[in-house]
C-alpha positions in Angstrom: 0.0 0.0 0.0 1.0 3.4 -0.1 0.6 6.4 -2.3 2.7 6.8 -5.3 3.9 10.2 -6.5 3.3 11.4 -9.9 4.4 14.5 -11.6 1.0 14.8 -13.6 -0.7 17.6 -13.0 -4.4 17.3 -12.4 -6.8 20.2 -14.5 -9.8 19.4 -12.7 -11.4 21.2 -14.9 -10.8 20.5 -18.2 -11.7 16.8 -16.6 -14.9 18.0 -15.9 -15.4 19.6 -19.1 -14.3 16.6 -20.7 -17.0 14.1 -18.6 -19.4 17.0 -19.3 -19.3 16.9 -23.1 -18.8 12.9 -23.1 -22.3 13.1 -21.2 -23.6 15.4 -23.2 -23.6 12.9 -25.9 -24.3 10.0 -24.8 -27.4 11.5 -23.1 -28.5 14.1 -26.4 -27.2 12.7 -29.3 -26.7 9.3 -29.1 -29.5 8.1 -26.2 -27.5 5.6 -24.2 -25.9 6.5 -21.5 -24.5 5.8 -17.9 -27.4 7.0 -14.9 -24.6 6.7 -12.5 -21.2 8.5 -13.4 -20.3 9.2 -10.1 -16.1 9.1 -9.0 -16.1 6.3 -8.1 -17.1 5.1 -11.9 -14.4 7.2 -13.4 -10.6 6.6 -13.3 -8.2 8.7 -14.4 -5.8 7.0 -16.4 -1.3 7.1 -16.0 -1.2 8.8 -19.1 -4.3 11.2 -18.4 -7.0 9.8 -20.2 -9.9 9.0 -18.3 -11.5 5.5 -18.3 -15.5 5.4 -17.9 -16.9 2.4 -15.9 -19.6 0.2 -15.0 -22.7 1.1 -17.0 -25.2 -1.6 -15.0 -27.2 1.8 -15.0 -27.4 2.2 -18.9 -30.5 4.2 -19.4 -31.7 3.7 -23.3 -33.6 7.5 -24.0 -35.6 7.1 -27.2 -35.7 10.4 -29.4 -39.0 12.1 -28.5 -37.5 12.3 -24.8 -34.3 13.6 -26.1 -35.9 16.5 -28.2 -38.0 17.7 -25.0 -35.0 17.4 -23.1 -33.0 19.1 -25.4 -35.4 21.7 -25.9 -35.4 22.3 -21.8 -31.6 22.5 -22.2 -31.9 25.4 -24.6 -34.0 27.0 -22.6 -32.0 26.7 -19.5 -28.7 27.8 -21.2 -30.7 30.5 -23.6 -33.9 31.2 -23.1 -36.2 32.8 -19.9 -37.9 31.2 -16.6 -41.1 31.2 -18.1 -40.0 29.2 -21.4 -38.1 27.0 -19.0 -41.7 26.5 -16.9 -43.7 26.1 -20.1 -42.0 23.2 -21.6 -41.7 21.4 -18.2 -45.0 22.0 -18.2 -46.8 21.4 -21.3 -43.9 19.5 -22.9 -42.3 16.9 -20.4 -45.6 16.4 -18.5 -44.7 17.6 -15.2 -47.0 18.1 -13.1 -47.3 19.5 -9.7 -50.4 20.3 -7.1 -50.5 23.9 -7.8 -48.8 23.9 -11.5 -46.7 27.1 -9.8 -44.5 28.6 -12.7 -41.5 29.4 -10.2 -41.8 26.0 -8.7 -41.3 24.1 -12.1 -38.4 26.4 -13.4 -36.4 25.8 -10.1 -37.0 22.5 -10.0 -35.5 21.7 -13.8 -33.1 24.2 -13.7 -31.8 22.3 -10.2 -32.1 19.3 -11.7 -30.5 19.5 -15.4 -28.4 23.0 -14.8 -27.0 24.5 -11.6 -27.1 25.0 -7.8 -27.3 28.5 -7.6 -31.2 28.5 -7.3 -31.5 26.9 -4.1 -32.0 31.1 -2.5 -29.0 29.6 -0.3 -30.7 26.8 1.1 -28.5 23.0 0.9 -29.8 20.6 -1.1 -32.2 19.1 1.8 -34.0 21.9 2.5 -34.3 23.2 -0.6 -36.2 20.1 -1.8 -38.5 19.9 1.1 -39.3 24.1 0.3 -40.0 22.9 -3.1 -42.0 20.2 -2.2 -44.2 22.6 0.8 -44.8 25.0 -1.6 -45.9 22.6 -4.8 -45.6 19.1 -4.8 -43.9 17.3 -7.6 -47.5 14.7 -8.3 -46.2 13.4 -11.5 -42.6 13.5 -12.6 -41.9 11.2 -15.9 -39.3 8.0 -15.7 -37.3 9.0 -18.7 -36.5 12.2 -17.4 -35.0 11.0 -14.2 -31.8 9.9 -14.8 -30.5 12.5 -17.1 -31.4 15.0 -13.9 -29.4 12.3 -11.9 -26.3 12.6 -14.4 -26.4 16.2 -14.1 -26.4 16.6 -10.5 -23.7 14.2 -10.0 -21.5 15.5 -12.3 -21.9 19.0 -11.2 -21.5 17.2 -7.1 -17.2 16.4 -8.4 -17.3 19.8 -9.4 -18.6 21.2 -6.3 -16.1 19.1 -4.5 -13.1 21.2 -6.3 -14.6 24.6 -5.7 -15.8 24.5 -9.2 -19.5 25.8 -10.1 -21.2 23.9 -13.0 -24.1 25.0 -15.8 -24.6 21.5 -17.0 -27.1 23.6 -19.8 -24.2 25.6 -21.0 -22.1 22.5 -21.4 -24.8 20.5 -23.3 -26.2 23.5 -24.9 -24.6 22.8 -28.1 -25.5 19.1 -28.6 -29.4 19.9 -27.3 -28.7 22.3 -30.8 -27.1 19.9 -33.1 -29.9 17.0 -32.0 -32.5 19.6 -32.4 -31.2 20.6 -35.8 -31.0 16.8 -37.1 -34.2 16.7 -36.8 -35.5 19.8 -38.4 -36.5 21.5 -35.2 -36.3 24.8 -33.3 -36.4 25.5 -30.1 -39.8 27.3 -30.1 -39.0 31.1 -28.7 -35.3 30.9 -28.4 -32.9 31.3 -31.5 -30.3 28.5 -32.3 -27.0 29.2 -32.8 
């Protein structure tokens, strides 16, 4: 046992960019893709590469669910609250006990984007204000996991000080995978 010393130098990162865009695919663009990419599934190779492990959580996502999820993406990264709200909403079938706009934009952009709209509350808390104000009654399957990748990915940034838009890093493949398939995203321009 022991540690070894080795004169690599870590960019966390660029690592995290790099698992970010690798996930972005898988998820938008090609469908498959690991539900559990937590650190303990990732190894970072000698020569700096980094190894993916263990898909027994390999979530198949067929294209309707991608296009809804890639729209919510663009809207995250691009577009307003209330676009973000609608296509929860209307388009993912989300449906909560009041059907309160604010309720359904915090709760996708905390689950596909960022932390920072928790109004300073930790993760706990901020789910049971959520759940006080408007209960989640209906939440669909196949969006699950993709909100599970995105919060553990951006949970290894948070563990190096680093803060994480999981939209802005998918943004671009939500775009391509929108394009391929003739669409827009309704209300927000595409780059």
């Amino acid at each position: 046992g022991g540690y070894v010393w080795t004169p690599l130098m870590i960019n966390m990162a660029s690592l995290l960019d790099l698992l970010l865009q690798v996930h972005a695919y898988e998820v938008l663009i090609g469908g498959c893709f690991n539900g559990d990419p937590h650190p303990g599934n990732i190894l970072l190779m000698p020569d700096g590469r980094l190894g993916l492990i263990d898909y027994g959580s390999c979530v198949d996502m067929d294209m309707g669910t991608r296009i809804k999820l890639s729209r919510l993406i663009v809207a995250l990264a691009r577009g307003t609250p209330d676009r973000v709200s609608q296509i929860s909403m209307r388009e993912m079938g989300v449906v909560t006990k009041h059907m309160n706009p604010e309720i359904h934009y915090k709760s996708a952009a905390f689950w596909y984007d960022r932390d920072d709209v928790t109004n300073g509350m930790n993760v706990h808390k901020f789910l049971e204000w959520m759940h006080e104000t408007d209960p989640i009654e209906v939440l669909p399957d196949e969006f699950v996991m993709a909100g599970r990748v995105s919060v553990l990915l951006r949970g290894m940034g948070a563990a190096f000080g680093l803060k994480v838009s999981v939209a802005s890093a998918w943004v671009a493949y939500a775009e391509e995978l929108l394009r391929s398939q003739g669409l827009s995203e309704g209300g927000v321009a595409l780059s």
